[in-house]
N, C-alpha and C positions, 0 to 999 in steps of 0.2 A: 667458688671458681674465680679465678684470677685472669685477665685479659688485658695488653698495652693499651694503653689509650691511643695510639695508634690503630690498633683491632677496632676499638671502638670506633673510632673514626669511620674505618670502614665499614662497620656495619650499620653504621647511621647510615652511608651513602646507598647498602644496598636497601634500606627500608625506605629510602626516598625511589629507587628503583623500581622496589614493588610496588608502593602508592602508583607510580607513573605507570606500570604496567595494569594496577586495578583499573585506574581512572578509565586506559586504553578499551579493555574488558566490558565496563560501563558503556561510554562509547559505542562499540563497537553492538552492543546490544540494543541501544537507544538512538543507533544512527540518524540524522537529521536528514542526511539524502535519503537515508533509505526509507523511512516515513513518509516523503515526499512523493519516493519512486511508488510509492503502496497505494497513496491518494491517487496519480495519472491513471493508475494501472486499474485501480476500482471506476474512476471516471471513464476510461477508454471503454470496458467492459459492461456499465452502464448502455452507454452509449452504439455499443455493435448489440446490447439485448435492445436497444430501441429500433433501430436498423431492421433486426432481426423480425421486430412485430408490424415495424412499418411494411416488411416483404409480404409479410404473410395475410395483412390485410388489405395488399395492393390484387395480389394474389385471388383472392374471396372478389374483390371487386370488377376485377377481370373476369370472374366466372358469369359475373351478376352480368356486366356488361353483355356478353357471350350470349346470355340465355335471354334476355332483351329483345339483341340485337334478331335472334333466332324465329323471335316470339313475332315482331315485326314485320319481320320475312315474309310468316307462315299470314300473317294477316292480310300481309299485299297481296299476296298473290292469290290467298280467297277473296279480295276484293275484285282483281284482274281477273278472275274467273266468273265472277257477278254480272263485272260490266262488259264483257266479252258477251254471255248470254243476252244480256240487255242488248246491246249494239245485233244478236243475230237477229233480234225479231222473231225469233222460233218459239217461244212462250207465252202460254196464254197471259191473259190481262192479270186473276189471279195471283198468277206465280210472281207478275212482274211488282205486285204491291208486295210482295214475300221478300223477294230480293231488295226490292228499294230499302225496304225496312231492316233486310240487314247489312244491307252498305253502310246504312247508318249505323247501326251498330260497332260492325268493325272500325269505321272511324271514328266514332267516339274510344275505341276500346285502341285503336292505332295513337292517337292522339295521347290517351291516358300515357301507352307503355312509353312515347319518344320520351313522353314527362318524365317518367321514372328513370329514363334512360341518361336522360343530362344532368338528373338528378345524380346517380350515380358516378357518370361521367364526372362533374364536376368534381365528384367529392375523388374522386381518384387522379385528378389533376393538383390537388389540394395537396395531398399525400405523396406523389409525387415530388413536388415543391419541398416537402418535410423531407421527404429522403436525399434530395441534392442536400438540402440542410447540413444533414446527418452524417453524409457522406466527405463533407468539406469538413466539420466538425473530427470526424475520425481522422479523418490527414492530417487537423493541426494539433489531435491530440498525439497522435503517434510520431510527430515530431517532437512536441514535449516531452514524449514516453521513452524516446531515444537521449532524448539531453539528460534527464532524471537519470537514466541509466547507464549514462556515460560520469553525470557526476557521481553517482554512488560508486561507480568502477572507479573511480581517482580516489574518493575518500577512502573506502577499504585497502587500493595500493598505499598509500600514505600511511594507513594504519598498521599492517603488516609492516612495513618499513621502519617505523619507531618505533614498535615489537620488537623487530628483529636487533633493533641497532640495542632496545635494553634488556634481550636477552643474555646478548652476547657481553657485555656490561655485566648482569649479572652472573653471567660463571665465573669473568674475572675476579672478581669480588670473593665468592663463593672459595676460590684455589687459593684466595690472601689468606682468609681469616681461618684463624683455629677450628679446625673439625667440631672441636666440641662444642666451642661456640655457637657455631652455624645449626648444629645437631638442635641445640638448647632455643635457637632461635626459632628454628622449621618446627619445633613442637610446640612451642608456643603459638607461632600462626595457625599451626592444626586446629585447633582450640576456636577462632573464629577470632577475626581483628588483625592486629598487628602485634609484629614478634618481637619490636621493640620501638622504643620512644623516648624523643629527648626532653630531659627533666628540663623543663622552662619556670624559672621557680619557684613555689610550691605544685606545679602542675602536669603530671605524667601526659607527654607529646603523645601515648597510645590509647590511653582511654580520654583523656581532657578532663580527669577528675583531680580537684587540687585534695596533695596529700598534707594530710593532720602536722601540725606541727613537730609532736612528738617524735615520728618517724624522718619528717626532712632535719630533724638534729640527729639520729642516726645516721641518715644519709650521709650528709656533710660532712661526718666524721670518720667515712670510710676513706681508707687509701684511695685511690685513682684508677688504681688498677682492677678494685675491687667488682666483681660483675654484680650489680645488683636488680634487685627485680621490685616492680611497684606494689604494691602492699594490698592495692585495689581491684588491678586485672593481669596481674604477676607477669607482666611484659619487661623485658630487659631494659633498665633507667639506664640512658646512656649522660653521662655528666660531663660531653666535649662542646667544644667551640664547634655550630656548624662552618 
């Protein structure tokens, strides 16, 4: 096959096209925003499942409090009902050594549950404190969560736009060069790699293997116009000035 070195030309520009298009491809795969966006977005959601168990243990504490608080209640007022009989003087001597002794009781046992009760109390004051934490935490992260995904919205705009600007490049290209050419180029890139490369002296620009001497004195000796292909990964040797 025969091709102007003009042709060539061209086709060297569209294989610098599709490089720039792979690169974009790469890119657009291994985005830098969007890795970023993925890390806030794991942190955020970290962060609302902590939220979430801080609720649920303020919650359990709450009940604890509840049944304390209940438990207390029920103790006053068998005490207020103690010293109520005590104050009527309507009980024998007896009964009154009964009650003394379980007044004492309940306040020892009133006394135990306040314990337990600030105990808890405390520790849900604690927890509390951890949830404002958490809460201010989610608001600075869900502002980072928005800039993260406002930068990745600009770098994907930007990416589709060099896309577009080297698609449109590439059909130019494509409606220059000889059908056949192109035909012989696009099968070649089916194959994996590149569909053509520029011979940089003994060294095919498509695979970066330098060719044997023998064959760059074949080369050398072809006309210009000659289309040749590389001896190593049979990508089209383009022999122009970029």
């Amino acid at each position: 096959m025969k091709a102007a070195v003009s042709q060539q030309r061209s086709l060297l520009e569209l294989t610098e096209v599709d490089a720039e298009l792979g690169r974009l491809a790469h890119r657009a795969k291994n985005l830098a925003e969007q890795t970023r966006l993925a890390e806030v977005q794991a942190e955020h959601g970290v962060a609302n499942d902590r939220l979430a168990a801080l609720g649920i243990a303020l919650e359990d504490l709450g009940t604890q409090v509840a049944k304390f608080e209940t438990e207390i209640d029920s103790v006053r007022q068998r005490e207020d009902r103690d010293r109520a009989l005590l104050d009527g003087g309507t009980v024998a001597a007896k009964q009154v050594n009964e009650i003394q002794h379980e007044l004492e009781t309940l306040q020892r046992r009133q006394a135990s549950l306040e314990e337990s009760l600030l105990e808890v109390m405390e520790r849900r004051e604690e927890l509390e404190s951890q949830q404002s934490r958490e809460l201010a935490r989610i608001d600075e992260l869900q502002l980072k969560l928005s800039e993260a995904q406002r930068e990745r919205d600009g770098a994907l705009v930007e990416l589709d736009q060099t896309r577009e600007v080297c698609q449109t490049r590439r059909k130019a290209l494509t409606e220059v060069i000889d059908a056949e050419l192109v035909e012989l180029y696009e099968k070649q890139r089916a194959r994996g790699g590149a569909g053509a490369g520029l011979l940089q002296g003994r060294r095919c620009g498509a695979c970066r293997i330098e060719i044997d001497r023998g064959e760059i004195a074949r080369i050398t000796a072809a006309a210009d116009d000659e289309v040749l292909r590389c001896p190593e990964c049979g990508a089209i040797l383009l022999r122009v000035k970029p």
